[in-house]
N, C-alpha and C positions, 0 to 999 in steps of 0.2 A: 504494500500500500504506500502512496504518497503521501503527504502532507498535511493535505487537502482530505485524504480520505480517512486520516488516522482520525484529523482531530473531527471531522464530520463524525463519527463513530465514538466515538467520546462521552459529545453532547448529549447524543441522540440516546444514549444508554437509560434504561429508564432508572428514576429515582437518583441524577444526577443534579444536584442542585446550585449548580452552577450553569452560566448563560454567557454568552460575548458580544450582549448589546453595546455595551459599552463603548468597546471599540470600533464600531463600523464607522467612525470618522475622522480614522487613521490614515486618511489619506492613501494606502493600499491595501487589498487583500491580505488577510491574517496568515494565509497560506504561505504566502512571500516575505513575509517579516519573520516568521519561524522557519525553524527547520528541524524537523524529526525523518530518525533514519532507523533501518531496520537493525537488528545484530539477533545472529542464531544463538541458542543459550548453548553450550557443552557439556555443562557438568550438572550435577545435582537434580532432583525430582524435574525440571522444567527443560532438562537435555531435549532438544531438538525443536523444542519450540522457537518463534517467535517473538524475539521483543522488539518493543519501538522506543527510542530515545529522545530528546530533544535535548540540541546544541543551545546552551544558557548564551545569554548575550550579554553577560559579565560572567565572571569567574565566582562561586559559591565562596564562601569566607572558610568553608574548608579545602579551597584550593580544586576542586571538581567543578568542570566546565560543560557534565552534560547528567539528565534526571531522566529516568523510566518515568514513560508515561504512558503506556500500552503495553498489554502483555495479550496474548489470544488468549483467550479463554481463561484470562487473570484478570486483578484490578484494572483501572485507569486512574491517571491520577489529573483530573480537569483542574484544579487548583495549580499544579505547574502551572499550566495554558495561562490563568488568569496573570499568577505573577511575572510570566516573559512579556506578556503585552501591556501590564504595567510598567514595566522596568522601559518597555520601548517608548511609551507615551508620556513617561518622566521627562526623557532624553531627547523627542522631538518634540512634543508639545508643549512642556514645561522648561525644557532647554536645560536641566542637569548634565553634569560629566558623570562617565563613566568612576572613576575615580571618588566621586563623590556621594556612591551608592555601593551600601553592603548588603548580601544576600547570605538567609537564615543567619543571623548576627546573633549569638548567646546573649543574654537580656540577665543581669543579675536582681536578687531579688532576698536586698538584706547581704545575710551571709551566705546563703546560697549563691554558686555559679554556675553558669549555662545550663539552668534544669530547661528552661523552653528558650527559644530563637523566635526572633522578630523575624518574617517574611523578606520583606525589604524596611532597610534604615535610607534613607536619605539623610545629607547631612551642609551644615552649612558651606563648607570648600573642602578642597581635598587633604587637608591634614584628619579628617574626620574625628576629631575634638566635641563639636556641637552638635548634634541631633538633631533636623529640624523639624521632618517627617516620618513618622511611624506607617508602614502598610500592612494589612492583614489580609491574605488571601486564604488560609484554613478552614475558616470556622463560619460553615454555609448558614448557623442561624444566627441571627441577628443580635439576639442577648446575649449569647455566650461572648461572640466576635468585640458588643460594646465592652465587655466587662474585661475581656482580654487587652483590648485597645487600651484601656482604662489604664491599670497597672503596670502597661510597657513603658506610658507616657509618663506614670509616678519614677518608674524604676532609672529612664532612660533621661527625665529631664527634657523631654519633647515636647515640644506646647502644639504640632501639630498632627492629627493621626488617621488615617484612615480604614475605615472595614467597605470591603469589596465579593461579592462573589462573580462578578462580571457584569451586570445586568444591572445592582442598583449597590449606592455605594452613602456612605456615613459621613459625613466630616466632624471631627471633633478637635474640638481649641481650649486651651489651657490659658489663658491671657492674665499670664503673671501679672502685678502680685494678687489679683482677683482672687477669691473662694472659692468660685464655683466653675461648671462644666461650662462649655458654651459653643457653639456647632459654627462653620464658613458653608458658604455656598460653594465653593472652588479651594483646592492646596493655593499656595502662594507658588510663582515660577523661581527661577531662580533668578537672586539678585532683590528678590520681593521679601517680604515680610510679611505673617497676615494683617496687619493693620493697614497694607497697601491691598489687599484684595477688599479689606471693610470698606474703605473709603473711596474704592473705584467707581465711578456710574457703570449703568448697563442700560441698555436699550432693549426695545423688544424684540431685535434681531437676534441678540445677545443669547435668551434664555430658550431653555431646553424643552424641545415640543415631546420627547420622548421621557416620560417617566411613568412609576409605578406610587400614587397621591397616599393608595392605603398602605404601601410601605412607610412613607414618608412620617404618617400620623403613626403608626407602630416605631418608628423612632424614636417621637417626640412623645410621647406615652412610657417610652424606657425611659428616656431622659429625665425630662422634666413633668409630663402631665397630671401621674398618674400622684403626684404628692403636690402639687399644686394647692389640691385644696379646693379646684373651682369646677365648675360645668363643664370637662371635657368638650363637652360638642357644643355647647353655646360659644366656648372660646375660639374654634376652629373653626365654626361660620364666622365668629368676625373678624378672623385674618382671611379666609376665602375672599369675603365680600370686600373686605380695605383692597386686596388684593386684584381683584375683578373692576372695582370704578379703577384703581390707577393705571391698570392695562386700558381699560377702555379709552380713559382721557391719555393718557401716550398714545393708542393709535387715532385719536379724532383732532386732538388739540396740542398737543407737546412738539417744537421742533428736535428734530431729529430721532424723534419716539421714546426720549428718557424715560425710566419708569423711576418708581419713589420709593418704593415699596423695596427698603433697603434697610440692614441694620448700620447704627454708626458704632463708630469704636464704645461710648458712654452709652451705655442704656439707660439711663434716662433719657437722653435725646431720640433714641430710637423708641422706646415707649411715645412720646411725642410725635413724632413723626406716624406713626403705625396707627397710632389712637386717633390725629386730626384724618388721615384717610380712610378709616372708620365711621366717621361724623361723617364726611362728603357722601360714602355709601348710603347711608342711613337717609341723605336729603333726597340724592337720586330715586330710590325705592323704600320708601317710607311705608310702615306697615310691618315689614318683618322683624325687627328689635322695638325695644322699648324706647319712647321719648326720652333724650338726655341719656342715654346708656351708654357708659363706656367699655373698655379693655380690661377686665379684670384682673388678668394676670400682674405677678406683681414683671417690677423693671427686668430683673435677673431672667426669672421664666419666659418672659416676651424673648428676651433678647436670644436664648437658646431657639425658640421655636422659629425666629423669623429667617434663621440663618437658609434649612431646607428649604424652605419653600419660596424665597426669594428669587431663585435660580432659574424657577420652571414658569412656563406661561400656561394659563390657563385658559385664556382667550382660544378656543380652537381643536382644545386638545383631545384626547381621545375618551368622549363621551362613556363608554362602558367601562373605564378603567374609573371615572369618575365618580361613575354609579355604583361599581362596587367601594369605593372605597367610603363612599357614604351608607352606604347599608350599613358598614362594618360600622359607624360610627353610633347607630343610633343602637342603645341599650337591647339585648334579649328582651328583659324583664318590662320595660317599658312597650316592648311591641305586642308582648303578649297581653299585658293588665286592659290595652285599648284595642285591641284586635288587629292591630296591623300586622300583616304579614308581608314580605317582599316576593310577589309574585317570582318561582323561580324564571327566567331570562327566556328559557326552550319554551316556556309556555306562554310569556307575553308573547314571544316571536308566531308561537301556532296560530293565535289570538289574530293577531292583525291579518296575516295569511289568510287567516278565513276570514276575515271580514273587508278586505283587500281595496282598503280607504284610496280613492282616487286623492291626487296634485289638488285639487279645487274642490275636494271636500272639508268641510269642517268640523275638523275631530276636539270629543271633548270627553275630558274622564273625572267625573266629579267626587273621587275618590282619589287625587292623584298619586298621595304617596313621592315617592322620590322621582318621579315621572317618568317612568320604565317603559308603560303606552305607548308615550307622544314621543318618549324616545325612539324607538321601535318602528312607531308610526310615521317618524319622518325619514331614519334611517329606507325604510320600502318605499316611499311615495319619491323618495327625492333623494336615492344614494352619490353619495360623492367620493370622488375618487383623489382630489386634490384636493388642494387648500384654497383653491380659486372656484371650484365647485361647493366646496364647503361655505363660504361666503356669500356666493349664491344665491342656497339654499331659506340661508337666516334668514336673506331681507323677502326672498320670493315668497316662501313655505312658512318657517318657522313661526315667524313673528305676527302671521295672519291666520293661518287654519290653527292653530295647533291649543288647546286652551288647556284649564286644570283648574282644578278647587282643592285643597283640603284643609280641614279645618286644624287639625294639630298642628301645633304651633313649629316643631321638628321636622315634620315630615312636610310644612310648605316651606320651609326652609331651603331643605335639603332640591325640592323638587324648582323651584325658584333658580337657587343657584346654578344648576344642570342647565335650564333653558339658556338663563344669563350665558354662559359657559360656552351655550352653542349657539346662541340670538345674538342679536346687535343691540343689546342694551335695552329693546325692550322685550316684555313679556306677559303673555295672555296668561301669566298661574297667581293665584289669588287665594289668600288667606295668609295668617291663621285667625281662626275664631269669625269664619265665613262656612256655617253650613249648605250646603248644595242641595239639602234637602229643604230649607226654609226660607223663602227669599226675605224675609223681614229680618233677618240675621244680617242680609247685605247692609242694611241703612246705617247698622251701628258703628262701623270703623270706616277707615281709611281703607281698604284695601275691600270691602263691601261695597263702598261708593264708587272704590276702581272698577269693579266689578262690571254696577251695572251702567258706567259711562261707557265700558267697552263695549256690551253687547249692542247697546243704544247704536253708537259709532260704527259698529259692523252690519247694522241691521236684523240681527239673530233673534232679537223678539218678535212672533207672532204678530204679538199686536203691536199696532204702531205706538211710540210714548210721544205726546205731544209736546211742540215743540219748545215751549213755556214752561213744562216741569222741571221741579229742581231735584225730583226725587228724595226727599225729604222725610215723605209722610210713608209710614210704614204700613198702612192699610189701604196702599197702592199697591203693595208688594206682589198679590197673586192676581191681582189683576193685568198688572204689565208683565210678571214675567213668570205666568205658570205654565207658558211650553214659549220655547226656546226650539229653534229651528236649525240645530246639528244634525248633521248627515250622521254621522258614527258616533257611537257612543263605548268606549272601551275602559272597562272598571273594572276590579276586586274590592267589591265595598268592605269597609271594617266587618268582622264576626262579632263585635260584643256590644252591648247595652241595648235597653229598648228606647220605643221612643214614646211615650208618651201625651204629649200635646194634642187635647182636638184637634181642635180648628186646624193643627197642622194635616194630622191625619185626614180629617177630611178630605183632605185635596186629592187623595190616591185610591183610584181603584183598591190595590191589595189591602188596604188597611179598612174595608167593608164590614171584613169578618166581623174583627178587632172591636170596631165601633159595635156589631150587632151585637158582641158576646157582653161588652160593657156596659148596654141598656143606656140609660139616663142617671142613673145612681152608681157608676162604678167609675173609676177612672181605667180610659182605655191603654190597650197597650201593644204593641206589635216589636219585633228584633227590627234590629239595624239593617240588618240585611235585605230583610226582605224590600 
């Protein structure tokens, strides 16, 4: 086998937990930057077999210039693969010397010597004296890898360090004489410092369309979230959404598309900065947080979380990586007490398939949950294959057929931010505390009155609202808007609580029974469901 076919065979092995996204923009084929070569075994139980090697592109620190990484019908060892293509993109893209990088380096710890070895040391010049970067390529899961990261950087005096298995990777910073951990978006190059990587702008060109968000939030949860002390997910919608208006205002209104949404070396400046683009969120799409609400985290915590996710653009990116990673976010416990369940994926996707909503139909799921449907449903009506197709789409589809209600406060969040994510800043999803089932629920908030301005606007009501209403009086409500003129209708309503309300009930066939079993002396009562 060549090169090419060893390490294709590698990957592909199952229950390999390493990947080499990473590297596809290395400027060439991983084939041609490595080289793995065969050698027969002679001796010992593996005679006649078999092996494959790869030529290191430094010399190991025990003097060995080349690692087994294929055996037939033996181990593989993908974790080399990872560390030679770091070791190459130290060297061309961060501009290191040879010289200036050791491989498997004995890591002392105390009085102990070389019981474990750092991957790759990077280090400040070639006397190698100072330490600058720690890499980890071993340890394919994530906590083990931070904790190991952790103590190299105690042990080693490294303030920068990173964990990689190819595909998604860590940064962690030490920023003496500071207390605490705190993450970069990028290593420093060489000749850099990380306080030069904090203090550098980035534009929208800049940041990374490929990433994996629910790894990102399972970092920041090893780190910092998970002692925080605050609403995990209430904090991480309002870095999403700071996040989402400053991308949008760099692509509509910023020369040369600077984004903001940056930590500074002081965290208290970057609590500042992160919190005012927070408030701008908040004026843009009013309705989803509380009036006057800020950043809860304290300065320390903010300033670990902003580092990950400063790097990646969300504007565009790849909607079902987004979707799962907000699933993940909102509580078991919580989905089950209210009934929400997240449709699994194969089955929204059957769902639409069979109800196979035309371009110029108007789809509405007044259940929407994390908006999986209208996900779904624009993905089939209006597949895009680029990111010029993809933009498209927003201003053509997305932002006119596509709508959504749900009334928890979490789940319009989550389903909000998705459209945001893949619209142009605006968006037909509505709530929280907007029943879909009661339109006199609409009149009470801000995002009620959005509601029924949009349908007005679109023409979706039945009956026409004249043209003098302010919509105000709430014993208009079933008059103007008890059928609504959507083409497709695609839900998983909640399974839990009844509903109670005559007069509500009234309005629905299925809720006959309900009414007839209740009489005049009983309060009536039907599921959510039905």
């Amino acid at each position: 086998m060549n090169t090419k076919e060893v390490i294709d065979r590698i990957f592909k092995e199952p229950g390999v937990p390493f990947e080499l996204t990473e590297f596809e923009n290395l400027g060439r084929p991983i084939h041609e930057i490595l080289s793995v070569y065969p050698k027969p075994a002679t001796t010992g139980k593996d005679a006649g077999k078999t092996k494959y090697y790869l030529k290191s592109l430094i010399p190991f620190s025990t003097g060995n210039d080349e690692v087994q990484v294929y055996a037939e019908g033996g181990k593989s060892a993908p974790e080399e693969i990872v560390r030679q293509l770091w070791v190459y993109k130290l060297m061309h893209q961060y501009g290191y010397r040879a010289d200036e990088i050791d491989l498997e380096k004995g890591v002392q710890f105390g009085t102990e010597v070389g019981t474990k070895a750092a991957d790759i040391i990077v280090y400040a010049d070639a006397t190698k004296l100072t330490p600058k970067i720690i890499v980890e390529c071993k340890k394919p899961k994530r906590k083990d890898g931070i904790e190991q990261l952790k103590s190299y950087m105690n042990a080693k005096g490294a303030p920068v360090a990173l964990w990689s298995n190819g595909a998604d990777s860590i940064i962690l910073y030490r920023p003496y004489p500071a207390q605490f951990d705190d993450t970069l978006f990028d290593i420093p190059k060489r000749g850099q410092a990380p306080k030069d990587v904090l203090e550098a702008s980035k534009t929208l060109l800049q940041l990374k369309k490929d990433f994996n968000f629910k790894k990102i939030i399972q970092d920041l949860e090893e780190l910092v979230l998970a002692d925080s002390g605050k609403d995990e997910f209430n904090e991480i919608f309002k870095l999403i959404f700071a996040k989402i208006w400053d991308e949008k205002e760099a692509l509509e209104h910023r020369a040369n598309k600077v984004v903001e949404f940056r930590k500074a070396i002081d965290p208290v400046i970057t609590y500042g900065r992160i919190n005012n683009l927070f408030h701008k969120a908040c004026e843009e799409w009013p309705g989803i947080f509380k009036d006057g609400e800020d950043i809860d985290l304290a300065n320390r915590h903010l300033q670990v979380c902003v580092g990950p996710i400063e790097g990646v653009r969300l504007l565009g990116s790849n909607l079902r990586i987004m979707d799962d990673a907000f699933e993940y976010l909102l509580p078991t416990e919580a989905k089950k007490k209210k009934g929400q369940f997240f449709t699994p994926r194969h089955v929204v996707e059957m769902c639409v398939r069979m109800l196979n909503p035309k371009r110029t139909e108007y789809v509405m799921d007044p259940a929407c949950g994390s908006g999986g449907f209208l996900l779904h449903a624009m993905d089939w009506c209006y597949p895009a294959r680029d990111n010029e197709q993809r933009e498209l789409r927003k201003h053509r589809y997305a932002s006119r057929y596509l709508w959504g209600i749900d009334f928890e406060q979490r789940a319009a969040k989550t389903s909000r931010a998705l459209m945001l994510i893949a619209g142009d800043g605006h968006t037909n999803i509505f709530g929280p505390d907007v029943s879909s089932l009661d339109p006199r629920t609409w009149y009470e908030n801000a995002s009620g009155q959005a509601l029924m301005q949009g349908l007005r606007q679109a023409r979706l009501t039945a009956t026409k609202i004249p043209e003098g209403e302010t919509l105000k009086d709430d014993d208009k409500a079933w008059e103007y808007f008890d059928e609504l003129t959507f083409d497709v209708i695609l839900a998983n309503p909640p399974f839990a609580g009844e509903m109670k309300d005559r007069k509500m009930l009234a309005r629905y066939e299925l809720a006959k029974p309900a009414l007839k079993r209740a009489g005049d002396d009983k309060a009536p009562k039907e599921e959510r469901d039905v």
